[in-house]
N, C-alpha and C positions, 0 to 999 in steps of 0.2 A: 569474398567468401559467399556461395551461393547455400542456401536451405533445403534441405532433401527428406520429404516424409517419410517415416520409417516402419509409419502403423499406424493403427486404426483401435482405438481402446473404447468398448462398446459399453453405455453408462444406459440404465435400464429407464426407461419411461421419461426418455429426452427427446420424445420428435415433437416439434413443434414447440420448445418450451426455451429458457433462458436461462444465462449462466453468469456469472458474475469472475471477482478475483478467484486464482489458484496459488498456492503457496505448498513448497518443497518444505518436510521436514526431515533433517539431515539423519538423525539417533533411529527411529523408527523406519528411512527412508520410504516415507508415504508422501503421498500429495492428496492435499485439500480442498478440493475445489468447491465455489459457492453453487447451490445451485435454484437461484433467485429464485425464479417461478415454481420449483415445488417443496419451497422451504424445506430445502435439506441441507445436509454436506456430503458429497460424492468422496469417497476415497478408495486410491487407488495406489497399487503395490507399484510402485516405480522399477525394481528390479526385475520383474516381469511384466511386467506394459501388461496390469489385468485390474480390476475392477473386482475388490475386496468387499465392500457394504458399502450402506449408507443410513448416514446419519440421521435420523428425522429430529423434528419441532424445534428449527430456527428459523421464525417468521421474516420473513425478505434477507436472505440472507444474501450480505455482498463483500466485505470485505472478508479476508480473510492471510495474517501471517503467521509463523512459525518456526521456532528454534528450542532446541534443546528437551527437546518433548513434551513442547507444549503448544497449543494452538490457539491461536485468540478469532473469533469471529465477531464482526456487528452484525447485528438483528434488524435490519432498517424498518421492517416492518412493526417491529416492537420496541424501540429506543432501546437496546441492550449489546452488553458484551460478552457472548461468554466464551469460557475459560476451558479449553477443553482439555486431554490426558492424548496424547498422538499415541499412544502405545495402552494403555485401555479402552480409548475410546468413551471413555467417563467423561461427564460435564463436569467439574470442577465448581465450578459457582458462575454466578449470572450477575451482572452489575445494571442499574439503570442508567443512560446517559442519557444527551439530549437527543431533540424529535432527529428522524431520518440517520443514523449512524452511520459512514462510510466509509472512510479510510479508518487503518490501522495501521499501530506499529507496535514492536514488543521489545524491551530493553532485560534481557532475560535474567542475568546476575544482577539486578537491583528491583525483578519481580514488578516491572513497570507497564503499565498498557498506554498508550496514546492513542485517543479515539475523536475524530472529525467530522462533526456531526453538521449536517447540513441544512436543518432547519425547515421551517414551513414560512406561509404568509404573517404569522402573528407569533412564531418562535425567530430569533435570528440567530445564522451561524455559529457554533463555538466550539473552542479545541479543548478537549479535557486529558487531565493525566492521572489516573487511577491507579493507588496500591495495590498489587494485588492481594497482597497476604495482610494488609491493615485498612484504616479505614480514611487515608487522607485522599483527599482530592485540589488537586488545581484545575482553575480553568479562567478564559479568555473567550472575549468575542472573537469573530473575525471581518474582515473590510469585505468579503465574498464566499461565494459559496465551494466549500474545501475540495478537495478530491484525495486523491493516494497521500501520503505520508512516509518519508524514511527517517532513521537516526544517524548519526556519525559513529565511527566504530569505536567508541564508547561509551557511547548513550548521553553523552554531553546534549550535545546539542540534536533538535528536530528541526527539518526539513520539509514543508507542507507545503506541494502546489494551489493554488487558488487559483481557480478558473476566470472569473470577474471580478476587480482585476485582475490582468492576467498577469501575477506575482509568483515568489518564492519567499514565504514566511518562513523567517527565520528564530527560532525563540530557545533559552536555557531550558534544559530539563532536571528535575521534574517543576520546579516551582513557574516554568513559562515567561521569564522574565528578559530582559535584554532584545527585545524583541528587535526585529529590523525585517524591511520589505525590498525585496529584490524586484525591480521592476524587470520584465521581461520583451524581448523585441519580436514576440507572435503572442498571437490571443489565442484564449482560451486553455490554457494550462490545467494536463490533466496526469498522467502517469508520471511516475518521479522516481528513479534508483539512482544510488550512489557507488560508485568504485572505490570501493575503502583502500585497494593498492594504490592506486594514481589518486584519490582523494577529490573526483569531479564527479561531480552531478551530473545526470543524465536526465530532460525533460521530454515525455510526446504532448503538444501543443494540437491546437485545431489544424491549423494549416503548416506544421514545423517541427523539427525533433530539434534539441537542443541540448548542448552541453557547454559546461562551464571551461573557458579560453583558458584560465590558470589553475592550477591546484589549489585547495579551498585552504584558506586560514588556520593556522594551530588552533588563534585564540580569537575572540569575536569581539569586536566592540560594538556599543549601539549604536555612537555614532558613525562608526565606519562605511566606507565607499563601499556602494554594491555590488555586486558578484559581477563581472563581465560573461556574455555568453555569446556562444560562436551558434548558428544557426544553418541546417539545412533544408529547404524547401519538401514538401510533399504533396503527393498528389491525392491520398488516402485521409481521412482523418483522425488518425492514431490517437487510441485511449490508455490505453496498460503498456507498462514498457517492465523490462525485467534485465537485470545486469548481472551476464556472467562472471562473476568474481575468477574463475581458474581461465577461460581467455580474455577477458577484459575487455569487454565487446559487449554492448549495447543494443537492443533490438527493442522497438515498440510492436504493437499490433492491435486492431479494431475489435478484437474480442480473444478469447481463449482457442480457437479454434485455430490462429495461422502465425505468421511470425513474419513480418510483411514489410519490417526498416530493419535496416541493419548497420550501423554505427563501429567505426573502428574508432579507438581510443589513439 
């Protein structure tokens, strides 16, 4: 299946500047895209490929998911997540996490955020999971420094690529327990979606896209054997990868800009 641009959607005071995650929300159908260098949120009307506003004062802003009319960004420049309204475009509340924040993930019906903060020289890595609507928190170190983040389609369990090593943490949610590490057969582990149909992971690696050989476990033990993964070679070095749930087809790509591996299930 080959890739065919369809258009050009013009986002104001982007030459020369940097963009981070984008994330599709379905209720409002807008897309959210980071846009790291001028600490904003770009968003754009999906149903007309047009460029609606933009959001201002979210300091380094990069991660960014969404479901159900609600959007979660990290703040990397200011240890934060916040909490946004996809359909008013209201901040909702602002959380502090830890230094560098970068992936995210959202467990919408139990009002959950999962945030993978990456740390500095004298903070080290760690995974937190925030109430939104109360005031618990869990959190974990981590063995490297995190990247993307998904859940399983019930919010059981999360999914967290780790770059070095180049893993797949495995842990319960929300309390982060059970934990287990998926070693992986390419380095540097960065982008990570799940096929909730067929129930396999999808990785973009340094040098490798990957996905899981078997369907993944109902139930999880901590002892249990690690995930097997089937591996294809690249030439590129894929960062973001995004998985179309209605063809069930996998694609990575080096920035928001191109769509550059393309993976059949």
């Amino acid at each position: 299946m080959s890739l065919k641009a369809v258009g050009v959607i013009d986002i104001p005071d982007s030459t020369g500047t940097l963009f981070d995650h984008g994330a599709f929300e379905p209720k409002s159908r807008r897309v959210f895209v980071a846009h790291t260098a001028r600490d904003r949120i770009e968003v754009i009307d999906h149903d007309t490929s047009r460029h609606l506003t933009t959001l201002h004062g979210f300091p380094g802003a990069a991660g960014v998911v969404a479901d159900e009319g609600q959007v979660l960004i990290t703040n990397r420049g200011a240890a934060e997540l916040a909490w946004t309204d996809a359909h008013t475009l209201e901040t909702r509340a602002v959380f502090d996490t830890g230094l560098r924040p970068n992936g995210v993930a959202i467990v919408s019906h139990l009002k959950l955020a999962v945030v993978a903060c990456i740390g500095d020289k004298t903070h080290g890595p760690v995974l937190q999971v925030l109430d939104l609507e109360g005031r618990q928190r869990w959190a974990i170190d981590l063995p490297g420094q995190p990247r993307w983040c998904v859940t399983d389609v019930t919010g059981a369990r999360l999914f967290l690529a780790i770059r070095d090593p180049s893993i797949v943490l495995v842990a319960r949610l929300p309390e982060l327990d059970e934990v287990q590490h998926w070693t992986l057969p390419s380095a540097g582990a960065h982008g990570i979606d799940i096929d909730h149909q067929a129930s396999r992971l999808y990785i973009a690696s340094t040098a490798a896209a990957l996905w899981s050989s078997k369907p993944l476990p109902e139930r999880y033990a901590a002892s249990g054997r690690s995930q097997e993964f089937r591996t294809q070679p690249s030439s590129i070095r894929p960062a973001a990868l995004c998985m179309s749930q209605l063809a069930n087809r996998g694609w990575s790509s080096p920035s928001i800009h191109a769509l550059v591996h393309l993976l059949s299930s």
